[in-house]
C-alpha positions as CSV (number, residue, x, y, z in Angstrom):
1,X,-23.3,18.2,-16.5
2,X,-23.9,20.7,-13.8
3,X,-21.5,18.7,-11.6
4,X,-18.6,18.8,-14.3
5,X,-19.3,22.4,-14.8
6,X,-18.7,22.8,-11.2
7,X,-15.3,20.7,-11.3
8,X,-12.9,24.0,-11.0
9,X,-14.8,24.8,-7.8
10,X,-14.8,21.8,-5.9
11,X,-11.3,21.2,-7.0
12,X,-10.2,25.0,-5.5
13,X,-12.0,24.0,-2.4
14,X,-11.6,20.4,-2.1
15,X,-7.6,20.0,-2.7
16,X,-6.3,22.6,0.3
17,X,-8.6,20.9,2.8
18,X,-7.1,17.6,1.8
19,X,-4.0,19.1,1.9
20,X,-4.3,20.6,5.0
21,X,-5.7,17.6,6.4
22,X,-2.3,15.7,5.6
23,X,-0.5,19.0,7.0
24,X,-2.2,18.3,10.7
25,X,-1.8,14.4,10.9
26,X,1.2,14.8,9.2
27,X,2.7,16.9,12.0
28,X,1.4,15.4,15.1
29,X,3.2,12.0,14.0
30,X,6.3,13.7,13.3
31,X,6.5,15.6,15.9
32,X,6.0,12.5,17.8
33,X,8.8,10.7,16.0
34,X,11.0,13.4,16.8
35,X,10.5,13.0,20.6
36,X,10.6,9.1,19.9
37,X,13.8,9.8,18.5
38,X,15.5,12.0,21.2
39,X,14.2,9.8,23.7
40,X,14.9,6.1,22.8
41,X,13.7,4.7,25.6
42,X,11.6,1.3,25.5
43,X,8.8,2.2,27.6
44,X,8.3,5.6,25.5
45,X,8.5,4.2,22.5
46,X,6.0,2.1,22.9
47,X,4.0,4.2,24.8
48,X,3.4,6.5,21.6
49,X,3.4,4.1,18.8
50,X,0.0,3.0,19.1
51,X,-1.2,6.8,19.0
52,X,1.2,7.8,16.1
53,X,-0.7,5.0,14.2
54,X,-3.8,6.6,15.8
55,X,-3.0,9.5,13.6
56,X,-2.4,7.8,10.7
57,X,-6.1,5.9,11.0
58,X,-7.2,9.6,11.7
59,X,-5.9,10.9,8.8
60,X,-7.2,8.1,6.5
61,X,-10.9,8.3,8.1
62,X,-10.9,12.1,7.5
63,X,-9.6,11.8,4.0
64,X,-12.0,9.5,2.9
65,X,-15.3,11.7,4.5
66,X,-14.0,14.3,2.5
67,X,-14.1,12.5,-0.4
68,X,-17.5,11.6,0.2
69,X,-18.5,15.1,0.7
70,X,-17.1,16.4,-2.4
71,X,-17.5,13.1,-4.5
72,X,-21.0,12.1,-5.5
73,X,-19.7,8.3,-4.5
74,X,-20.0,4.7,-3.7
75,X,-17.3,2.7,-1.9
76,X,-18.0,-0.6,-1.9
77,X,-16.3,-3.7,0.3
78,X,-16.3,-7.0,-0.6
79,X,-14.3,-8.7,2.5
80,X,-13.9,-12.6,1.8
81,X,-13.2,-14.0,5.1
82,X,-12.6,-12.8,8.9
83,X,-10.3,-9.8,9.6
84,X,-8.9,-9.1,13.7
85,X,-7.1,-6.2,14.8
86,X,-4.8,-8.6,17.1
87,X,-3.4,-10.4,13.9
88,X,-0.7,-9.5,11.6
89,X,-1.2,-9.4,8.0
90,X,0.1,-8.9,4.5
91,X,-1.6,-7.0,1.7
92,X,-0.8,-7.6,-1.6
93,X,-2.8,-5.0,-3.7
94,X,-2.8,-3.7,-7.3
95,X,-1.3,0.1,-7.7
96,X,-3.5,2.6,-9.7
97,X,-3.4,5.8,-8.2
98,X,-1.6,7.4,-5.0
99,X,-5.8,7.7,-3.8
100,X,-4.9,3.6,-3.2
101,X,-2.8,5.4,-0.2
102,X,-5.5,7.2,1.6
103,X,-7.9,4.0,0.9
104,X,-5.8,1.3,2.3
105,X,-4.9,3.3,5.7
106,X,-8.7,4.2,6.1
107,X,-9.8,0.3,5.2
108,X,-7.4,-0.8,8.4
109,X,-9.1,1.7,10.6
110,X,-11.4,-0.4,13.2
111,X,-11.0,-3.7,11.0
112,X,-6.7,-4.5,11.1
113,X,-4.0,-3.2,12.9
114,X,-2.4,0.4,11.1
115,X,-0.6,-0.5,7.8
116,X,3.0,-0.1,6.8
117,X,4.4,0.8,3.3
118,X,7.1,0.2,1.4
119,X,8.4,3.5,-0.5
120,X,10.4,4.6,-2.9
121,X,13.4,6.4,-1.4
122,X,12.6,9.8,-3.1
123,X,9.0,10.0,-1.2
124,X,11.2,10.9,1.7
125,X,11.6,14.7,0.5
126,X,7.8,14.5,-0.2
127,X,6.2,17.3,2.5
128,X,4.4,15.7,5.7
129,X,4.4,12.1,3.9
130,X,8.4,12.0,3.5
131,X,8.8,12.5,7.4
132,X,5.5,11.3,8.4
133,X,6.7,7.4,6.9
134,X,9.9,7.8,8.7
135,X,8.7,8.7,12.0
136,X,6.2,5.6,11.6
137,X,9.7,3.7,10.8
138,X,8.4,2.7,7.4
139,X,10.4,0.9,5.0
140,X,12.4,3.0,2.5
141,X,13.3,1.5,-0.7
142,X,15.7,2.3,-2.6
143,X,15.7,1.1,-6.5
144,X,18.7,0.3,-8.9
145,X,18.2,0.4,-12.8
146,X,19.8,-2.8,-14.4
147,X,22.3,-0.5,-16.0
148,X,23.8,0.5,-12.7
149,X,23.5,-2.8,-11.4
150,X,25.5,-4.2,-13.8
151,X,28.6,-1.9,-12.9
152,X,28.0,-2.3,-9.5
153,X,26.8,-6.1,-8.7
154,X,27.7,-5.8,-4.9
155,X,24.1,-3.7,-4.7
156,X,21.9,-6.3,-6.1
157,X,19.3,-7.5,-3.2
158,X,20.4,-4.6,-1.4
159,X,16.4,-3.1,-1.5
160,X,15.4,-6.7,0.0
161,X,17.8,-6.4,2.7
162,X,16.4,-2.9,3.8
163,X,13.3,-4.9,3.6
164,X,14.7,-7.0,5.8
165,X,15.8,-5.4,8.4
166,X,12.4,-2.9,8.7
167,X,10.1,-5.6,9.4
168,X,12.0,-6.6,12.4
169,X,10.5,-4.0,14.2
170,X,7.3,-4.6,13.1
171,X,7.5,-7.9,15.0
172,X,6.8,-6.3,18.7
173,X,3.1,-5.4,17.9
174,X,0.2,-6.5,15.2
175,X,1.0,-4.9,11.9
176,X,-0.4,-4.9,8.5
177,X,2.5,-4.9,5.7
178,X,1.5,-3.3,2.6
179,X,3.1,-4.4,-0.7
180,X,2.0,-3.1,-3.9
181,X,3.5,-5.6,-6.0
182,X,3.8,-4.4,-9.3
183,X,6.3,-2.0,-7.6
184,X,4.4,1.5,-9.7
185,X,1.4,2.9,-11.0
186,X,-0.7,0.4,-13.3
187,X,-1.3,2.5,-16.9
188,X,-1.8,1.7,-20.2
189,X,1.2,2.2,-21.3
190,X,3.6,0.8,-18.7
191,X,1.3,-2.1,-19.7
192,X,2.6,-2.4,-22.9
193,X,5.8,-1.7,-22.4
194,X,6.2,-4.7,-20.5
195,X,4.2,-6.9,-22.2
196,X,2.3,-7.8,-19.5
197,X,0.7,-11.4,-19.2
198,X,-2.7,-9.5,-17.9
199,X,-5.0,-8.1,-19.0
200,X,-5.3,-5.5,-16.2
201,X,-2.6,-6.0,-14.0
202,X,1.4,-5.2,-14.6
203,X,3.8,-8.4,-13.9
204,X,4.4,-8.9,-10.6
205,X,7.7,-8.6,-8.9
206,X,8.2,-11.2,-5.9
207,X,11.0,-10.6,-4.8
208,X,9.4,-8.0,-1.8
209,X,7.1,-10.1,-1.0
210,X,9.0,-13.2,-1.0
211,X,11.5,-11.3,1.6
212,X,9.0,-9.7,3.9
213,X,7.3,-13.4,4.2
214,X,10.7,-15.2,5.2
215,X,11.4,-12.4,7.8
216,X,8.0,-12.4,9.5
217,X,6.5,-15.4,7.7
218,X,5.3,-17.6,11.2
219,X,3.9,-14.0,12.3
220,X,1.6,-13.2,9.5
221,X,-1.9,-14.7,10.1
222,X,-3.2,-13.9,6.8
223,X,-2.2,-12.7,3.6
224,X,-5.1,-10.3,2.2
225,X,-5.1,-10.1,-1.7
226,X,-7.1,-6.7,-2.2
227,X,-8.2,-5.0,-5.3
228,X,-8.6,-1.8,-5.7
229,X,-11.0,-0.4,-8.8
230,X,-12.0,2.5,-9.6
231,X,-14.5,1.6,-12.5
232,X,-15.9,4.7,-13.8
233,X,-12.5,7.2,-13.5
234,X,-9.7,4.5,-14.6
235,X,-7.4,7.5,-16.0
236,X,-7.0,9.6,-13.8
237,X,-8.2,8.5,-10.0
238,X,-6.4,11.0,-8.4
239,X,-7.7,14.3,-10.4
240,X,-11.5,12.9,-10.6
241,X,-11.8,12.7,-7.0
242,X,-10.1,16.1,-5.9
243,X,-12.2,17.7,-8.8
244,X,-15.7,15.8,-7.5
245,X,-16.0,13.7,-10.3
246,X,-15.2,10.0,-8.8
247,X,-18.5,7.7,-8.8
248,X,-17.5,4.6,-8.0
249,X,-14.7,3.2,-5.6
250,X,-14.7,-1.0,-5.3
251,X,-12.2,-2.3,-2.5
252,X,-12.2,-6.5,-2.9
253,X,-10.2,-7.7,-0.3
254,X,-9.7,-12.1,-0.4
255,X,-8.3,-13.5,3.2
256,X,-5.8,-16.2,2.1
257,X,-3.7,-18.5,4.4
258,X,0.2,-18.2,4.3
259,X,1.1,-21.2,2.4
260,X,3.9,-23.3,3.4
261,X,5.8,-23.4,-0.1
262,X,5.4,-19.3,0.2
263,X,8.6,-19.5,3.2
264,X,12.0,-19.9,1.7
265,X,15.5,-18.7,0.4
266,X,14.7,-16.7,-2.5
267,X,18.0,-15.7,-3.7
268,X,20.3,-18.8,-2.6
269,X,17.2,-21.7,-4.2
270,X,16.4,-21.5,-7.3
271,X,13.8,-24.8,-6.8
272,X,12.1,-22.1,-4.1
273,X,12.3,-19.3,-6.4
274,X,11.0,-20.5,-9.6
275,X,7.7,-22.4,-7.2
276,X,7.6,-18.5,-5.3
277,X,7.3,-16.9,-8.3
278,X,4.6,-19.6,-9.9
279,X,2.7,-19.0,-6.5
280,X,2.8,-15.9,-7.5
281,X,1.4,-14.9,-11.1
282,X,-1.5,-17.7,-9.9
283,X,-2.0,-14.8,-6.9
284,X,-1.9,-12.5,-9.5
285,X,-3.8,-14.5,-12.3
286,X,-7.1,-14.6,-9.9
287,X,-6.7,-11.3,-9.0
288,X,-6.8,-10.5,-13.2
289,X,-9.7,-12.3,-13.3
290,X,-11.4,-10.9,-10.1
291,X,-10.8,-7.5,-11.9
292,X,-12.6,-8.9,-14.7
293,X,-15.6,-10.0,-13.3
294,X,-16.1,-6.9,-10.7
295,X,-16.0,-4.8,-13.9
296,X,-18.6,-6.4,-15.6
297,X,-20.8,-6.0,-12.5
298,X,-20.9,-9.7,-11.5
């Protein structure tokens, strides 16, 4: 009661030191991206991307202890196999909140190498993240409703292809390639506006995933199928936490192998496609059920 009365507070305190904490780590790797930029030379670039993704670890460790500070909170880790901060990997991970952000990059700190995103084109005028993602030479995607797709045909794949081409570069060093699958924000209504198989979970779209996996698919030592629940503030993740009222916070994170039938032509073989997307939904059917059972305590 006390702590809900104190919710305007914390929020007025709480929110400008996260922000400011994006603000200085948000900086630092630009401003290193812009030198990386101006100076494209081999030896510099690699000299500084291991400490721009220093910063990004940074950020996500001093994120998540303010959370703690201002959250009365549990985190809890259920990690199902070994994890190596020499391997690459690929998450696949349920969307709920942009909080799944901060708790992905402070998951890889000390445990897998410093994750990359896929975003939505827009997040580019975003302040700090926008130029932040760039400098990190993140994956922008850009999406296409069907209605414009249908006038203009020749752009169809075209968001796989930028796919594509970004994780080339992420073939020179370990990386962890983050995919939220459902492609936006799980909510109730989304839900039922796509009639959603799950009970928790939106479809999945494969085609990402399927993309990423033929471009750097003998590279990835592990797929990692995580979860991400927030039990006792499902509505609104984002506002519970900056306003001190987030309790719970459960990260389940599955180590899978790359399966053999998961490598293929997506868009030329429709055999490969229609298995892919069967691999799929069964990815995503244990994961509904994985929701299910965390929630009920088990």
């Amino acid at each position: 009661m006390i702590r809900r009365l104190l919710a305007p507070l914390i929020f007025c305190i709480h929110l400008p030191l996260q922000l400011a904490n994006l603000a200085l780590w948000g900086m630092l790797i630009i401003s290193l991206g812009l030198v990386r930029f101006l100076l494209p030379i081999p030896l510099i670039q690699r000299a500084l991307a291991p400490v721009m993704n220093g910063f990004l670890l940074c950020f996500g460790t001093c994120s998540v202890l303010l959370i703690r500070l201002f959250n009365p909170i549990t985190i809890t880790r259920n990690i199902h196999g070994q994890l190596s901060k020499q391997s690459w990997y690929l998450i696949v991970a349920n969307h709920l909140s942009y909080l799944d952000i901060v708790l992905l990059i402070e998951f890889a700190s000390f445990r897998i190498p410093a994750p990359k995103f896929f975003l939505k084109q827009e997040l580019i005028w975003m302040p700090f993240v926008g130029l932040g993602a760039w400098a990190l030479e993140m994956p922008f995607m850009k999406r296409y409703s069907q209605q414009y797709l249908k006038k203009h045909p020749e752009k169809r794949g075209a968001d796989i292809e930028t796919t594509k081409r970004s994780c080339q570069k992420f073939r020179h060093q370990p990386t962890t390639v983050i995919n939220f699958v459902e492609g936006t924000r799980f909510t109730p209504q989304k839900h039922t506006a796509k009639q959603s198989p799950f009970h928790h979970l939106l479809p999945p779209k494969a085609g990402g995933i399927a993309f990423t996996l033929a471009t750097m698919g003998e590279l990835f030592t592990h797929i990692l199928d995580v979860t991400l629940l927030y039990p006792d503030n499902s509505k609104h993740p984002m506002l519970s936490m900056v306003a001190g009222q987030m309790t719970r916070i459960i990260i389940d994170v599955n180590v899978i192998d790359v399966p053999e039938e998961a490598i293929g032509d997506y868009y030329n073989d429709e055999a490969f496609k229609t298995g892919f997307q069967h691999w799929v939904n069964s990815v995503w059917q244990r994961k509904d059920h994985t929701i299910t059972r965390l929630l009920a305590g088990e």
